[in-house]
C-alpha positions in Angstrom: -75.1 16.2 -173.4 -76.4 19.1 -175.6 -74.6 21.9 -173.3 -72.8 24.9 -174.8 -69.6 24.4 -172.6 -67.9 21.5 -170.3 -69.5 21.4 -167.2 -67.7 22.0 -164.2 -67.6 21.3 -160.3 -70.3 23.1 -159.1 -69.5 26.2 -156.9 -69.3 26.8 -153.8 -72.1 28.5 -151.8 -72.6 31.9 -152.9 -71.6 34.6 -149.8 -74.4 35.7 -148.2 -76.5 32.5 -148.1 -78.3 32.0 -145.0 -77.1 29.6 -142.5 -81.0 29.2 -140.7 -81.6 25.8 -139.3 -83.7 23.9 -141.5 -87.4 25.2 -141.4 -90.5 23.1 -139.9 -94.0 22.5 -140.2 -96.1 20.5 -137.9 -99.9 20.3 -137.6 -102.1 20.2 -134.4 -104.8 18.3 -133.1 -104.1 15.5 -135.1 -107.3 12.8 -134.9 -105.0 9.8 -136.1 -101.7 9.3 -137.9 -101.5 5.9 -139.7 -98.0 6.7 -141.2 -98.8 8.4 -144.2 -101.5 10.7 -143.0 -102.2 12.9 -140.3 -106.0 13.3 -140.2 -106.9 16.3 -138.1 -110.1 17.4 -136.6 -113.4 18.4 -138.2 -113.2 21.9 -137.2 -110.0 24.4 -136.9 -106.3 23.1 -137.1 -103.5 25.2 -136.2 -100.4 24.7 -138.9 -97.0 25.9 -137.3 -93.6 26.9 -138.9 -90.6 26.9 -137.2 -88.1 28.7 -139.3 -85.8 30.8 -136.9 -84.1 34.5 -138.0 -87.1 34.0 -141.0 -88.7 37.3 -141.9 -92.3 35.8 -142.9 -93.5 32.6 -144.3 -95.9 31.1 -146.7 -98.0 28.0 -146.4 -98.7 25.8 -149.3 -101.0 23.2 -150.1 -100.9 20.7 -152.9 -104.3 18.6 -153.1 -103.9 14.8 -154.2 -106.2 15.2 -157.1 -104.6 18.3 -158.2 -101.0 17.2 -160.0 -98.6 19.5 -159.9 -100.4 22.5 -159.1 -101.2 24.1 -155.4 -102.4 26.7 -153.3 -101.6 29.5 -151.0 -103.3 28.5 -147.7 -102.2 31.9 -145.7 -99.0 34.2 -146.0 -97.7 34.9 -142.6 -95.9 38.7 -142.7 -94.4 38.7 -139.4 -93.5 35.1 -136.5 -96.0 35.1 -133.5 -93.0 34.4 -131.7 -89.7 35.6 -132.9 -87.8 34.2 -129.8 -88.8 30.6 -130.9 -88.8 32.0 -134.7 -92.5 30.6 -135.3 -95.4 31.4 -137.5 -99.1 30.0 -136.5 -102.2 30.1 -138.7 -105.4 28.5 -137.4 -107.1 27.0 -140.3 -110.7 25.3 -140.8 -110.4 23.0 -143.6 -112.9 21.4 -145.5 -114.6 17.9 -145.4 -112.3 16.9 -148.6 -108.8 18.4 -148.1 -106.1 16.1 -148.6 -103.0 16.7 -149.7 -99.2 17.6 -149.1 -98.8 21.2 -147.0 -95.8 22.5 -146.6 -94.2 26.2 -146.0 -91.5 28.2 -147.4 -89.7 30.3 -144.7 -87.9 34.0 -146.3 -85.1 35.5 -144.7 -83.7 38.8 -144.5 -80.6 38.3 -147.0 -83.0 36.8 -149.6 -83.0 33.6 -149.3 -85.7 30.9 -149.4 -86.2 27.5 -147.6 -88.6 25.1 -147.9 -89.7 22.4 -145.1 -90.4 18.7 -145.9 -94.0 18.7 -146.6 -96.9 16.6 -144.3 -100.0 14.9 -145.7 -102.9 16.2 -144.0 -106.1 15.3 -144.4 -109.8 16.2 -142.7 -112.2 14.2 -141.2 -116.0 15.0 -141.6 -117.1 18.6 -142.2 -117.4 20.7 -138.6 -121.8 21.1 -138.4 -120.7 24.3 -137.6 -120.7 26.6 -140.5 -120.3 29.8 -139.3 -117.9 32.3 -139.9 -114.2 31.9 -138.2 -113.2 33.8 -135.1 -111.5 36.3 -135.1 -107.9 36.1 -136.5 -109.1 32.5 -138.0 -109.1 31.5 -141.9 -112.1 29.4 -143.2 -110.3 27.7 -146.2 -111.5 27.3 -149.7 -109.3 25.3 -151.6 -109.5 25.9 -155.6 -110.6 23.1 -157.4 -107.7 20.3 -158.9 -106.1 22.0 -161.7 -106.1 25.6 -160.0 -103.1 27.5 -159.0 -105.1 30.6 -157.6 -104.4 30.8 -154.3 -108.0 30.6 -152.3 -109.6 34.3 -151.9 -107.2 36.0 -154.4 -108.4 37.4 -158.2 -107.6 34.9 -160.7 -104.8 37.8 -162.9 -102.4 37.2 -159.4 -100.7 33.9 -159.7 -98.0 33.0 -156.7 -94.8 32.2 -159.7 -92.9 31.1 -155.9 -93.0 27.6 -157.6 -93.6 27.1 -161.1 -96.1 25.9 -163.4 -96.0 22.6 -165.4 -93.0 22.9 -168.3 -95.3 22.2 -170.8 -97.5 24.8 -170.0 -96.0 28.5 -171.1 -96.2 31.2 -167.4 -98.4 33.0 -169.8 -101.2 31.0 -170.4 -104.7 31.8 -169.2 -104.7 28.2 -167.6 -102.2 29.8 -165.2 -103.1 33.6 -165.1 -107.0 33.2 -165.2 -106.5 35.3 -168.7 -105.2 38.4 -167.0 -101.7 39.7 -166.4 -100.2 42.2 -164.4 -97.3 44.2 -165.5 -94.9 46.4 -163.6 -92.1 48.5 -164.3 -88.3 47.3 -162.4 -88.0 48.0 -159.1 -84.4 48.0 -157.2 -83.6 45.9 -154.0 -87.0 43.8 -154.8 -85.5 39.8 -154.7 -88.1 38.3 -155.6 -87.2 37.5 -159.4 -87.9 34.7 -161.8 -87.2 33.7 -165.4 -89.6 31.9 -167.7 -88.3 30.6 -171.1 -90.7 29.3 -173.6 -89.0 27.8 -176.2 -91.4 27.3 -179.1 -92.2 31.4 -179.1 -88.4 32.3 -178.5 -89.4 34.3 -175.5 -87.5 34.9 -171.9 -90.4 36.4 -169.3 -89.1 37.9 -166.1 -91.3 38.4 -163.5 -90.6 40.4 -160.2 -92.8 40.2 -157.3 -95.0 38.0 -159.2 -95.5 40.9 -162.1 -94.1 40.8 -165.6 -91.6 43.3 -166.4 -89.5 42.5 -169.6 -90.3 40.1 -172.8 -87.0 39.3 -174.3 -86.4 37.6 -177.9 -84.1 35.0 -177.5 -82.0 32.4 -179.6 -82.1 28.5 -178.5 -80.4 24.9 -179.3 -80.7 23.5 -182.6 -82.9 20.4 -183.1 -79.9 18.1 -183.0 -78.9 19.8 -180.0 -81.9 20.7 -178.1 -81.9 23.1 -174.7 -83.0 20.7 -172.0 -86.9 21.5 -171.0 -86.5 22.2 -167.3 -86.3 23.7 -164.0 -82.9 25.2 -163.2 -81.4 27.9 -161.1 -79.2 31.2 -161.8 -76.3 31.7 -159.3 -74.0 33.5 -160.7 -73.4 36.2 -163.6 -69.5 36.4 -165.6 -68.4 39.2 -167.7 -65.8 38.7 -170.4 -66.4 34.8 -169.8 -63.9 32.5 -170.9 -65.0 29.5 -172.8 -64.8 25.3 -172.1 -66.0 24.0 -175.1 -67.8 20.6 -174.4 -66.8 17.2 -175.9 -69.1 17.1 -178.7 -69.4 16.8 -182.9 -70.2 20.5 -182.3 -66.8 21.3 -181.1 -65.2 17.9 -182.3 -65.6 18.9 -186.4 -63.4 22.4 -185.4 -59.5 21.9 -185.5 -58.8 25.0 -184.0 -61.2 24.3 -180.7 -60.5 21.3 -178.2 -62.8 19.9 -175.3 -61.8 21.1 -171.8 -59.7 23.8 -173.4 -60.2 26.8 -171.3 -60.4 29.8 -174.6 -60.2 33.4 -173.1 -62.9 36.1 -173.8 -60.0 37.7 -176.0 -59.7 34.7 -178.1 -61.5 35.1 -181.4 -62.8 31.6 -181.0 -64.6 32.4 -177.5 -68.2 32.9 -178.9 -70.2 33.7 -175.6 -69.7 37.6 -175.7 -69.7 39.7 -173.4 -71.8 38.1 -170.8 -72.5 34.3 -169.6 -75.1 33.1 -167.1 -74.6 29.8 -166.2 -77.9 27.0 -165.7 -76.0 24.3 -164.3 -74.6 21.3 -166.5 -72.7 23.1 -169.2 -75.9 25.1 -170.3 -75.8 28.9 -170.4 -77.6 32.0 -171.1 -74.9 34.0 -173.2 -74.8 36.7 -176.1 -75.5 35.9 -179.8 -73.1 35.6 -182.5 -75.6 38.0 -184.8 -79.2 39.4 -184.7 -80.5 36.6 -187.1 -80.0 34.5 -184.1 -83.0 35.6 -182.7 -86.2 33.4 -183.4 -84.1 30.7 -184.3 -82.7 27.1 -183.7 -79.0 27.9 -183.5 -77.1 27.3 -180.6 -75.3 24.2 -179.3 -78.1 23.8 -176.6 -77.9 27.3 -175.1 -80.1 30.2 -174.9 -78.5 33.6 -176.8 -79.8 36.9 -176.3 -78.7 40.0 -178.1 -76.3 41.7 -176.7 -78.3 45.0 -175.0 -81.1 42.6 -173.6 -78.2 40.3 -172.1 -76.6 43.3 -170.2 -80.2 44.9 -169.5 -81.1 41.6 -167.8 -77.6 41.1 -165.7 -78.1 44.4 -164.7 -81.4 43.9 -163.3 -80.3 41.1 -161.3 -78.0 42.6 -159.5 -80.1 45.1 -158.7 -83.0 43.6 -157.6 -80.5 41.5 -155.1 -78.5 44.7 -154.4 -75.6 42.6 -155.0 -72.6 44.6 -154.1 -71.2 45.8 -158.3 -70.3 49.2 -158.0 -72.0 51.1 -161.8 -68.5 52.2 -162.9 -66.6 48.3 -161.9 -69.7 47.0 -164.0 -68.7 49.3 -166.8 -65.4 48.8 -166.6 -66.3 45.0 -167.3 -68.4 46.2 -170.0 -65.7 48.5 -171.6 -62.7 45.7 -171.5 -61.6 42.3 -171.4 -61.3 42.0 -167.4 -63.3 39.2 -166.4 -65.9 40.3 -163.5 -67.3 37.3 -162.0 -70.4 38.1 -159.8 -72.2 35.1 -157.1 -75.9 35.9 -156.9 -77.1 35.5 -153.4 -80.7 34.0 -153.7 -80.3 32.0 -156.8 -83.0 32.5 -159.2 -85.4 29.8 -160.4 -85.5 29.8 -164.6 -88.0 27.0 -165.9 -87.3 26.6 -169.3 -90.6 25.0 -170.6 -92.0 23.9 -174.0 -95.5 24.8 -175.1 -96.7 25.5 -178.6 -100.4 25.9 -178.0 -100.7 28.9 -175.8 -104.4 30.9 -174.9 -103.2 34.0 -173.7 -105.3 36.7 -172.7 -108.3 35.4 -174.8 -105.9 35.4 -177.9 -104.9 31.9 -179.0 -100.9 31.7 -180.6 -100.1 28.4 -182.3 -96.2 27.9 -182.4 -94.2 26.1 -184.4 -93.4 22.6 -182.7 -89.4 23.7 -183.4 -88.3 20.1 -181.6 -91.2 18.1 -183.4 -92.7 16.8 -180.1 -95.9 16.1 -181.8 -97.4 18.5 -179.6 -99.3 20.6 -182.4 -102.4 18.1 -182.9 -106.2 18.9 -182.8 -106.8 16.8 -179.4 -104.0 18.6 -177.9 -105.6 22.1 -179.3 -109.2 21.1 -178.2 -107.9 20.1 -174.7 -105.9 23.3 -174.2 -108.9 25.5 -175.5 -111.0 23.4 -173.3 -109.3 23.9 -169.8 -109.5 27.3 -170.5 -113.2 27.2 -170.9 -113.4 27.5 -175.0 -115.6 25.4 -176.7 -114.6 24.8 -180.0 -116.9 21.9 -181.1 -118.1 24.5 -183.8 -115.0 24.1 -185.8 -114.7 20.9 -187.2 -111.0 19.1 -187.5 -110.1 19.9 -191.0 -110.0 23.3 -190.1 -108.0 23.3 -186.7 -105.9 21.2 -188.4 -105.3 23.7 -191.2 -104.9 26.3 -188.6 -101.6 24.2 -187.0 -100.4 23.7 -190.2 -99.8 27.7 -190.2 -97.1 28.1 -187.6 -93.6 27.2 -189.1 -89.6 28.3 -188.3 -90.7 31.8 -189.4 -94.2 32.6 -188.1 -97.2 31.8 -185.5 -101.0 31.7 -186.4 -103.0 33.5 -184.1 -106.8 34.2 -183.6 -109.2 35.3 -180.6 -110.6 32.5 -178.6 -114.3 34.0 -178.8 -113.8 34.1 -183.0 -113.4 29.7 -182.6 -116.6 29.8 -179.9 -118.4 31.4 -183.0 -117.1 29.4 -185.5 -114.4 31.0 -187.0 -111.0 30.3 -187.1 -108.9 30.5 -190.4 -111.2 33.1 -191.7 -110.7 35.2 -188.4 -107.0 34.8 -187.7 -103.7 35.4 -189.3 -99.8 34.5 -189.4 -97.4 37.0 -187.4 -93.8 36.9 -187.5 -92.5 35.0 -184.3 -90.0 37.3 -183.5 -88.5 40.8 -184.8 -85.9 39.0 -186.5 -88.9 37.2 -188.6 -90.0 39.6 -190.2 -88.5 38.8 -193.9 -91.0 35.6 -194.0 -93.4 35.6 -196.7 -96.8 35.8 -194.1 -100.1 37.7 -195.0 -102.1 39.6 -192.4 -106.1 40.3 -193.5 -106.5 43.9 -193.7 -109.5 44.1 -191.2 -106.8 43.1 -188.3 -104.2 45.6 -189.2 -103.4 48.0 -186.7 -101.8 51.6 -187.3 -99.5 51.2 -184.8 -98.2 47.9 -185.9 -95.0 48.3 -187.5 -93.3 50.7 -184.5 -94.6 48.2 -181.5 -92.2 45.5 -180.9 -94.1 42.1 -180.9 -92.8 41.3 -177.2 -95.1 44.4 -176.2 -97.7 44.0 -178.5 -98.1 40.2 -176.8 -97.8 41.8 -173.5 -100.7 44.2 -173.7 -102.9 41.2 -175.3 
């Protein structure tokens, strides 16, 4: 296991957790259940949660055809019965809806349940087209392969559940090409992390809006972070250190596995701050700055030291977790470990995608854990499901521009300069992080921008 420390029992429950009964969802009239499906009528079906002591509720549906993604069917601000803790939407579907539905129930400390989903699916279209009643929803489902939720512009993605791990939360194939920024907002829960590892970048999004770009370090190629879905319970300051049974720790003679090494032990190297991911892998504070952009870690992500504090920071605050400022900077200011339990952990998807369309601006990254993911179908396929037709650039020169990216740099170009033809003649090399910038790359003159040397690339990506 490439983790950075032993893992250990898994905690208990953080305090605060709700204790709801399990929330429900049932469908009515059904037509005929065979087992597998429940087949409701042709014209209106009424979906109802049963979540008691929720605040509001979200249905979901995830068609057969469409993969992984789904789609917002109705959010639900307020139970139509808050005795029996219920939430009813009456729904006409269409003549080919079938899939899983399910709902995810909110409650007031923060916390999220899901129910077990049902397969619905619809018999023939209703003859009746006309609009709904009053207080009804006609529904629209998006076509396989959206994850807009029906009615709502394409730049608002629900990030409630995340995208495919080989797809970065910033592609246009997931935004619709647009995305909404906010600044941090306090006692606002609703938080996630996206990682992608190829760019060295760490997203997090509140209330579905980006807030922060952070550069990040991750595992080296023999020890790679593990591409996947994982959840952020608890932050610790001054962290003490359980180094793994591994030829990382194995070729040290001063280090042994299982040995518990204090935060004031020169051999500790997590910093200041670690944040747990479950299985021995962490989020913790680099050894340098020339981490950054780079394959260095024993399978853990590193941050810089401000961004790691900036971050833990606005985790607890968004949960309003109860840190008083001055205990927090006491932590900061000595060795006295501060261990703090996070009360709606918070998804992270750590995903892996080196061909990312992002706001009409294509970024080719370097394939860091040869994956063989940088090829020309894969590029033509991406450029494809976001609706660019590159059949005017023949293979030689995709190919040239993959060849590009490396450890150092990305190769980028605009989407509409490959629709026209262009390509290596339009685009250039950046440096993939801050830390990058000593690689030897060359930027045409007709793209330089005045203000290009004082904008961080994390906000110069973010404004693309």
């Amino acid at each position: 296991m490439a983790a950075c420390e032993q893992r250990l029992p898994d905690a208990a429950q953080p305090p605060g957790a709700a204790a709801a009964t399990e929330p429900s969802i049932t469908a009515a009239p059904i037509a005929d259940d065979n087992g597998q499906w429940k087949i409701v009528g042709p014209d209106y079906v009424t979906l109802t949660v049963k979540a008691p002591a929720a605040q509001r509720a979200k249905i979901l549906y995830r068609p057969v055809a469409g993969g992984d993604r789904y789609v917002e069917l109705k959010t639900l601000d307020a139970p139509s019965s808050s005795a029996a803790g219920e939430f009813t939407a009456r729904l006409r579907l269409p003549a080919d809806f079938a899939g899983d539905v399910w709902a995810e129930a909110y409650y007031q400390d923060g916390s999220e349940r899901d129910t077990q989903p049902i397969s619905l699916a619809a018999t023939t279209a209703s003859a009746n087209q006309g609009q709904p009643p009053s207080g009804d929803t006609a529904v629209t489902p998006a076509p396989p392969g959206s994850s807009t939720a029906p009615g709502s512009s394409t730049h608002a993605p629900d990030y409630s559940k995340p995208p495919p791990l080989d797809k970065s939360a910033l592609s246009d194939e997931i935004t619709g090409g647009r995305i909404d920024h906010a600044s941090f907002q306090n006692a606002q829960p609703d938080i996630r992390i996206d990682v992608n590892v190829p760019a060295f970048q760490m997203c997090f999004w509140q209330n579905g809006k980006l807030v922060n770009v952070y550069e990040i370090g991750v595992g080296r190629k023999d020890f790679p972070i593990d591409i996947s879905n994982r959840k952020i319970s608890q932050i610790i300051f001054n962290p003490e250190w359980v180094p793994p049974d591994s030829s990382w720790v194995n070729k040290d003679p001063k280090v042994s596995p299982g040995e518990h090494i204090p935060a004031t032990d020169s051999r500790n190297p997590l910093g200041k701050i670690k944040i747990p991911l479950g299985e021995g892998y962490l989020i913790h504070q680099s050894e340098k700055t020339a981490d950054i952009g780079h394959l260095v870690s024993h399978g853990c992500i590193r941050m810089q030291q401000a961004d790691l504090i900036d971050l833990a920071k606005k985790i607890i605050a968004a949960e309003s977790l109860p840190v008083p400022a001055d205990k927090m900077q006491h932590a900061l200011d000595s060795d006295d470990r501060l261990a703090v339990a996070v009360k709606r952990p918070i998804p992270i998807s750590i995903r892996y995608d080196t061909l990312v369309v992002q706001q009409g601006i294509l970024h080719v990254y370097p394939d860091v854990y040869a994956r063989g993911t940088n090829t020309v179908p894969a590029l033509r396929t991406d450029l494809a499901a976001v609706g660019v037709d590159a059949q005017h650039v023949d293979d030689t020169t995709l190919s040239r521009m993959l060849d590009q990216a490396n450890k150092d740099q990305e190769y980028v170009v605009a989407a509409s300069d490959l629709k026209s033809g262009g390509g290596l003649i339009a685009g250039h090399a950046e440096p993939l992080t801050s830390q990058n910038k000593t690689s030897k790359y060359k930027q045409p003159a007709s793209h330089a921008r005045g203000t290009r040397a004082k904008t961080p690339r994390h906000a110069r990506k973010a404004r693309r």
